[in-house]
ChimeraX commands (.cxc) that place a marker at each C-alpha (Angstrom):
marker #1 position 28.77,18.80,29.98 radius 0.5
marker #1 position 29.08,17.84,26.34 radius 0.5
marker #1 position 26.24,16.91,24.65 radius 0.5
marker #1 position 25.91,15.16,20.99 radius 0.5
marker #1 position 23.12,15.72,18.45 radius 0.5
marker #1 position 23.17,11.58,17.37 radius 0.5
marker #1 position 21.32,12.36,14.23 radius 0.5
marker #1 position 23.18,14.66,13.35 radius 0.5
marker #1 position 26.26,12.55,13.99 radius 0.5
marker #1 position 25.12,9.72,12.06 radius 0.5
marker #1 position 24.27,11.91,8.37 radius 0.5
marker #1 position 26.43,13.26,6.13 radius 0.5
marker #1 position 25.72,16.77,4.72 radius 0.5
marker #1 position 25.68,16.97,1.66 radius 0.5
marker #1 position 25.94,19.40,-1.17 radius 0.5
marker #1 position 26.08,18.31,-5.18 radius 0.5
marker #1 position 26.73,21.85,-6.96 radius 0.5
marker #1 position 27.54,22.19,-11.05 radius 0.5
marker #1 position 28.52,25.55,-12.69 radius 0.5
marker #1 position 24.73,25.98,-13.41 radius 0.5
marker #1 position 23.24,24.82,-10.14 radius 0.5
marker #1 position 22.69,22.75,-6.61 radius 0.5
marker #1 position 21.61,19.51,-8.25 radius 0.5
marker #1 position 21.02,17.98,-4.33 radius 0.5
marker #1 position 21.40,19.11,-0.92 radius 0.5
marker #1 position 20.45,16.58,1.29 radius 0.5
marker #1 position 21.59,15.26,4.81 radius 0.5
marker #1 position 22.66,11.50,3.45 radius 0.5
marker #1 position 23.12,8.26,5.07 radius 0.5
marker #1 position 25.86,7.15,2.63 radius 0.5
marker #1 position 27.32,8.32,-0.62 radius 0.5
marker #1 position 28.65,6.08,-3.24 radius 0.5
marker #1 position 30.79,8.01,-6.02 radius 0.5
marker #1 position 33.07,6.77,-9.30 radius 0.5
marker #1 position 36.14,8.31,-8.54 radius 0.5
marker #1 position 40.04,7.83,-10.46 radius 0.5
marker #1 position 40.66,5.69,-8.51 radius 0.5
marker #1 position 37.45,3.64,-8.59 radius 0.5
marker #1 position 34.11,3.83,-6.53 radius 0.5
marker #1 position 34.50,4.79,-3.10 radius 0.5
marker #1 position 31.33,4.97,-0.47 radius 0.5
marker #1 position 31.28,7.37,2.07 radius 0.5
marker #1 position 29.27,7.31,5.35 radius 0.5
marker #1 position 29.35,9.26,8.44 radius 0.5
marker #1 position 32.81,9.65,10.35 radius 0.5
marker #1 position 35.03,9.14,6.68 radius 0.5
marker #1 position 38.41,10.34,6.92 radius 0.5
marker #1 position 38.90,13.92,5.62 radius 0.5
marker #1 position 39.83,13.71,1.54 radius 0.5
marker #1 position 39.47,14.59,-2.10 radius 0.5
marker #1 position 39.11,12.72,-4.97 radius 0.5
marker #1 position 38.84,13.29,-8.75 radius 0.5
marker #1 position 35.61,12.47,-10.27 radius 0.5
marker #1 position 35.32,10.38,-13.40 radius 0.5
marker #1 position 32.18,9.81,-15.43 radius 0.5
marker #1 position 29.58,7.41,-13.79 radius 0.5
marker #1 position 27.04,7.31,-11.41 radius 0.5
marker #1 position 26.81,8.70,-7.77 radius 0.5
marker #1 position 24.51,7.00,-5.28 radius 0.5
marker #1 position 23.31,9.28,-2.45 radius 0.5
marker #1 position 21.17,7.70,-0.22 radius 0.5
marker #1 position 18.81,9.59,2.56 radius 0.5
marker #1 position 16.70,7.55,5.24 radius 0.5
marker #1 position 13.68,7.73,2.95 radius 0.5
marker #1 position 15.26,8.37,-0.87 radius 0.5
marker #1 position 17.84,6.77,-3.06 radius 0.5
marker #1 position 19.37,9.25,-5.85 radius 0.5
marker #1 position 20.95,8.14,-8.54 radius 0.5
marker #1 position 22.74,10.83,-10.60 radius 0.5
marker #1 position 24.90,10.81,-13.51 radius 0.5
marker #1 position 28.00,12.89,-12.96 radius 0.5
marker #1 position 30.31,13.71,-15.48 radius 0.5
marker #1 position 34.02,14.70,-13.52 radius 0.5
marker #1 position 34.85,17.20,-10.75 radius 0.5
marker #1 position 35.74,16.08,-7.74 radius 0.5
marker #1 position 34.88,15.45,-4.04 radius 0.5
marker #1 position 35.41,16.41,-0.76 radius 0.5
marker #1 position 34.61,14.87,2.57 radius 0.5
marker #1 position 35.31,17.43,5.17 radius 0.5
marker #1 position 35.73,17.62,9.19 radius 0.5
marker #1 position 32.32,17.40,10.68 radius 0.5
marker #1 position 30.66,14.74,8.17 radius 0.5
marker #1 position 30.34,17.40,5.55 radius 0.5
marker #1 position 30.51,16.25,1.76 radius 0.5
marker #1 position 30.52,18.37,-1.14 radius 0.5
marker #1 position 30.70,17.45,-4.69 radius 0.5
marker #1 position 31.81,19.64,-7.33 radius 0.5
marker #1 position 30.48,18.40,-10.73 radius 0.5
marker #1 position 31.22,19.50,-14.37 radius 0.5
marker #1 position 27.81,18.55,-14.91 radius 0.5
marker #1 position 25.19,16.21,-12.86 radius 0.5
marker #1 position 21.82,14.51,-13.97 radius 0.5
marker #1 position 19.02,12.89,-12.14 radius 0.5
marker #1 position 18.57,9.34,-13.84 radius 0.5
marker #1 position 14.99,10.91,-14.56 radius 0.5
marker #1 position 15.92,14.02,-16.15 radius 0.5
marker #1 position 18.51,12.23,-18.80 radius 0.5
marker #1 position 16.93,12.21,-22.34 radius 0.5
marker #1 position 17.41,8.17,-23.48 radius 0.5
marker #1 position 16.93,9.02,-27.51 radius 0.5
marker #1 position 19.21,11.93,-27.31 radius 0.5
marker #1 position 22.19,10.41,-25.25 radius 0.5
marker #1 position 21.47,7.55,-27.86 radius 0.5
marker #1 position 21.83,9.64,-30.68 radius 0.5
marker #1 position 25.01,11.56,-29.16 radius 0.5
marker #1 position 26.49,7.87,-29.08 radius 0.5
marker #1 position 25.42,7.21,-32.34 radius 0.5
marker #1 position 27.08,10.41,-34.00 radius 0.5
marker #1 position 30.12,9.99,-31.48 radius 0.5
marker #1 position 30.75,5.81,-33.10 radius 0.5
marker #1 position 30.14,7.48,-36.30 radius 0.5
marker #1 position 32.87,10.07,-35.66 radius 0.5
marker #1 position 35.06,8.03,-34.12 radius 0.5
marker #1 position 35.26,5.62,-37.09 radius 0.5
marker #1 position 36.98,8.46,-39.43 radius 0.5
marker #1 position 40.31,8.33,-39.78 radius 0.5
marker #1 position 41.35,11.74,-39.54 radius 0.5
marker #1 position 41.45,13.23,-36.52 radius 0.5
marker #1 position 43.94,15.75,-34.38 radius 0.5
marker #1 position 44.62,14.56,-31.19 radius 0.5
marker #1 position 42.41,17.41,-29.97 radius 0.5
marker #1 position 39.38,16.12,-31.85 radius 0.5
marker #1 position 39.78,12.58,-31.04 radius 0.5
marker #1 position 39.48,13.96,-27.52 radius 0.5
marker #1 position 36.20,15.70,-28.04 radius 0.5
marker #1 position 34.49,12.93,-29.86 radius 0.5
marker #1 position 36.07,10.35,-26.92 radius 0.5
marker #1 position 34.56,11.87,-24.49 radius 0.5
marker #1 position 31.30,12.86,-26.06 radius 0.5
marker #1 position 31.06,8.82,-26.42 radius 0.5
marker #1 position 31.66,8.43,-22.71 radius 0.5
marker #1 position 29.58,10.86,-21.68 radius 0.5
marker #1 position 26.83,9.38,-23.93 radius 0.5
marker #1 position 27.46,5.98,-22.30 radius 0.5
marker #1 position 27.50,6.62,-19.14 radius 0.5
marker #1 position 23.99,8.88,-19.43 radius 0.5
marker #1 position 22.61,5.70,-21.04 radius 0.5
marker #1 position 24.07,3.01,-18.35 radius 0.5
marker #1 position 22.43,5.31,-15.65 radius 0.5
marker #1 position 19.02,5.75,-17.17 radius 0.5
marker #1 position 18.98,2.74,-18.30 radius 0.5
marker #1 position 19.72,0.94,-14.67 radius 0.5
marker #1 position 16.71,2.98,-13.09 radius 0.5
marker #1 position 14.69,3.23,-15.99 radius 0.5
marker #1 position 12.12,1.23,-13.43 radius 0.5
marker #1 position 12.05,3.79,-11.20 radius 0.5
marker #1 position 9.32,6.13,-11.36 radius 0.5
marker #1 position 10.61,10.05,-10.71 radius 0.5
marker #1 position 11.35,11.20,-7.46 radius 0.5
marker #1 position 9.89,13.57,-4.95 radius 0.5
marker #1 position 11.61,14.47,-1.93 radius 0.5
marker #1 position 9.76,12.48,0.59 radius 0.5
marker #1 position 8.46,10.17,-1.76 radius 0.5
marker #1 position 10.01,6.22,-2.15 radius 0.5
marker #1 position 12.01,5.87,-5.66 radius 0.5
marker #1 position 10.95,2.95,-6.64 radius 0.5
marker #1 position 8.07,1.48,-8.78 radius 0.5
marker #1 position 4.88,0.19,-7.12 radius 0.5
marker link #1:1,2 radius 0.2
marker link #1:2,3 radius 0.2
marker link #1:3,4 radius 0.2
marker link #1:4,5 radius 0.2
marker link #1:5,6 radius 0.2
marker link #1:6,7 radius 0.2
marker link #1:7,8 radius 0.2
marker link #1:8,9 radius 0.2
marker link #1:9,10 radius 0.2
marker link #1:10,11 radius 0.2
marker link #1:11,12 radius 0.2
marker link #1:12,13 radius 0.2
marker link #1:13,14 radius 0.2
marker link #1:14,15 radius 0.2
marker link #1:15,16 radius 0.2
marker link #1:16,17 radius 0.2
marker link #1:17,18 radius 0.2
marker link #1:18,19 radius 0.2
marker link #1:19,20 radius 0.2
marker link #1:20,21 radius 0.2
marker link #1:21,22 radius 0.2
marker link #1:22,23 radius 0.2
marker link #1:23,24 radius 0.2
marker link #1:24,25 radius 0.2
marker link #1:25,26 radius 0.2
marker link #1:26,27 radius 0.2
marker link #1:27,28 radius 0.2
marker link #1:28,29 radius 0.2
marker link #1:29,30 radius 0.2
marker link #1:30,31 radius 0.2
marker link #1:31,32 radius 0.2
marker link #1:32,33 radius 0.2
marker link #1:33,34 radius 0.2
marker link #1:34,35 radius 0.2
marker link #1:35,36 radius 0.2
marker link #1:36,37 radius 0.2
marker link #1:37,38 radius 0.2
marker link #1:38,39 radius 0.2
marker link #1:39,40 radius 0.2
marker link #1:40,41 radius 0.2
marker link #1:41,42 radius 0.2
marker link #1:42,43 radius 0.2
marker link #1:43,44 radius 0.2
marker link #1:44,45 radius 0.2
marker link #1:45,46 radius 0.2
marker link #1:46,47 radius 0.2
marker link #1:47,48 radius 0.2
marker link #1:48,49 radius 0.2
marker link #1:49,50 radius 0.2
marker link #1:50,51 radius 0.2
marker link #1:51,52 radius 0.2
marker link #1:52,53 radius 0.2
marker link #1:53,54 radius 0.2
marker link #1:54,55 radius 0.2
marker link #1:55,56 radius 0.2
marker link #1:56,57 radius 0.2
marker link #1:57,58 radius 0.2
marker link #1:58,59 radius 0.2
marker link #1:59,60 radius 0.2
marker link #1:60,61 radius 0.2
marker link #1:61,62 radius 0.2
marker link #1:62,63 radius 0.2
marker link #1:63,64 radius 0.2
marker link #1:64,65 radius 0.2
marker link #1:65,66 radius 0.2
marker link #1:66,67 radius 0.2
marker link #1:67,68 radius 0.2
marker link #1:68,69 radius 0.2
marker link #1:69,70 radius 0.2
marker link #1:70,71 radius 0.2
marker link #1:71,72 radius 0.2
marker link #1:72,73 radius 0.2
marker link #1:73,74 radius 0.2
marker link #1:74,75 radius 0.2
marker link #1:75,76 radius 0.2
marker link #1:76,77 radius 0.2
marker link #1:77,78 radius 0.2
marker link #1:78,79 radius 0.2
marker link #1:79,80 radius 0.2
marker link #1:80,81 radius 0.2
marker link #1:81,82 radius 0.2
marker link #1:82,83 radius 0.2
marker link #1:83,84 radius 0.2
marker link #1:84,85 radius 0.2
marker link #1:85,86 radius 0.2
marker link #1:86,87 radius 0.2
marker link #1:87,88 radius 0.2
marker link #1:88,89 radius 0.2
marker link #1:89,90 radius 0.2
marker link #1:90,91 radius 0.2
marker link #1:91,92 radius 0.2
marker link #1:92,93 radius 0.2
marker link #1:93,94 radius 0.2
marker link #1:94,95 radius 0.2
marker link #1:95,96 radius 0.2
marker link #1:96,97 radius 0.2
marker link #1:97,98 radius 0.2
marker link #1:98,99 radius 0.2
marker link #1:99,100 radius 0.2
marker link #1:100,101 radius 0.2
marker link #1:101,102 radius 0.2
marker link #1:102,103 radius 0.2
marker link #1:103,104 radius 0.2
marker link #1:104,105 radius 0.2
marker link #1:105,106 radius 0.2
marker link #1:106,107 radius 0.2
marker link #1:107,108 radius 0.2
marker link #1:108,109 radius 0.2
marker link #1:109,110 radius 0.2
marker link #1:110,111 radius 0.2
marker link #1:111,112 radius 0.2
marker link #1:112,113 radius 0.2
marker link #1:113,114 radius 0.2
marker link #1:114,115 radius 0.2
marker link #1:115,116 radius 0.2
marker link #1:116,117 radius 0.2
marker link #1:117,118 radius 0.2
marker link #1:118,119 radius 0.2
marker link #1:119,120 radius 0.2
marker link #1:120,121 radius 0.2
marker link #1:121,122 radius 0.2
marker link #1:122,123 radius 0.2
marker link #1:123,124 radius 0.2
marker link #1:124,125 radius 0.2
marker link #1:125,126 radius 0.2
marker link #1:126,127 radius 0.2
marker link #1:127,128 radius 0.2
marker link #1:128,129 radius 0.2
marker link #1:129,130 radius 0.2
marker link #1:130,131 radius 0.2
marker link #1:131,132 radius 0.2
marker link #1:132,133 radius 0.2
marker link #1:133,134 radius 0.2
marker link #1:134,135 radius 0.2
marker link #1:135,136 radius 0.2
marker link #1:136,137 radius 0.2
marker link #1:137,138 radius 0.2
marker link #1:138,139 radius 0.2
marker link #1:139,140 radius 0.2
marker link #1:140,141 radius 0.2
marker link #1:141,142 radius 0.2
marker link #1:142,143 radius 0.2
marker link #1:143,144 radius 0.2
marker link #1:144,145 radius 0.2
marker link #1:145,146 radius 0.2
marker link #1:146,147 radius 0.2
marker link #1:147,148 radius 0.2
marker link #1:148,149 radius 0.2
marker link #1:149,150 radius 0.2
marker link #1:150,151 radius 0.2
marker link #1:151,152 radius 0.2
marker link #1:152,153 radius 0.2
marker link #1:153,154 radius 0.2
marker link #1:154,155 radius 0.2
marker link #1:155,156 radius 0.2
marker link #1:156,157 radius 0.2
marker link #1:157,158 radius 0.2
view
C-alpha cells in the first residue's frame, strides 16, 4: 500500500542560497519570482524548469510568513518532488536593505550616467548599479510597513 504525506505534498521546499549564504530555507506554499521572461509563481506540483533571474523581488510565502526579498539575477529551479532552489547573485530581506544608501547608490549612479564618456564596459557597470539601486528601493519601499520578521511571527504591522 502506498501511502502520501499530504503536507508534504502540498509545500514546496525551498532553498534561496547566494555565494555568501542560505538567505531562506523554508517549506513554502507558493513562490513568486521576476524572471527574463517576466514573473512566474510557483506552487506545489509545477512542471520541472529553470529560469534566469532578473533584478526584482521574490515573494515566498509559508502558511504563517510572507518574505519579500530583493534578488539581484541567478536563476531558478523547480525540481521533481516540489523542490525549488534559487541561486542568487545576491538576495536581501526587504528589512535588511539600507533605504539612504541604495538612495545614494542611485544618486551617484544618475550622476554617472549623465557623463558623456563612457566605454561600453562602464556604461554597463553604472547601468546596473542604477538597477540594482532601484530595485533595492522599490522593495523596501513596498514593505517599508512591515515591521521585521521572525520566523513564526506575522509580517505585517499591528
Amino acid at each position: 500500500m502506498i501511502t502520501f504525506n499530504l503536507k508534504t505534498l502540498n509545500y514546496l521546499h525551498f532553498n534561496l542560497v547566494t555565494p555568501e549564504k542560505t538567505v531562506l530555507s523554508e517549506e513554502l506554499v507558493s513562490l513568486t519570482c521576476p524572471t527574463s521572461l517576466g514573473q512566474i509563481t510557483i506552487l506545489s506540483g509545477h512542471v520541472p524548469l529553470v529560469a534566469n533571474l532578473v533584478h526584482g523581488e521574490l515573494h515566498a510565502r509559508t502558511e504563517k510568513d510572507d518574505h519579500f526579498i530583493y534578488v539581484a539575477g541567478g536563476f531558478v529551479e523547480v525540481k521533481e518532488g516540489n523542490k525549488v532552489v534559487v541561486l542568487a547573485d545576491a538576495a536581501e530581506h526587504h528589512y535588511d536593505i539600507d533605504i539612504s544608501q541604495a538612495e545614494a547608490a542611485k544618486i551617484q549612479a544618475e550622476k554617472d550616467m549623465a557623463e558623456e564618456r563612457f566605454s561600453s564596459e562602464q556604461y554597463a557597470k553604472v547601468s546596473t548599479a542604477l538597477q540594482t539601486s532601484l530595485s533595492k528601493l522599490r522593495v523596501a519601499r513596498k514593505h517599508a510597513h512591515r515591521r521585521n520578521t521572525v520566523s513564526g511571527q506575522s509580517g505585517y504591522s499591528e
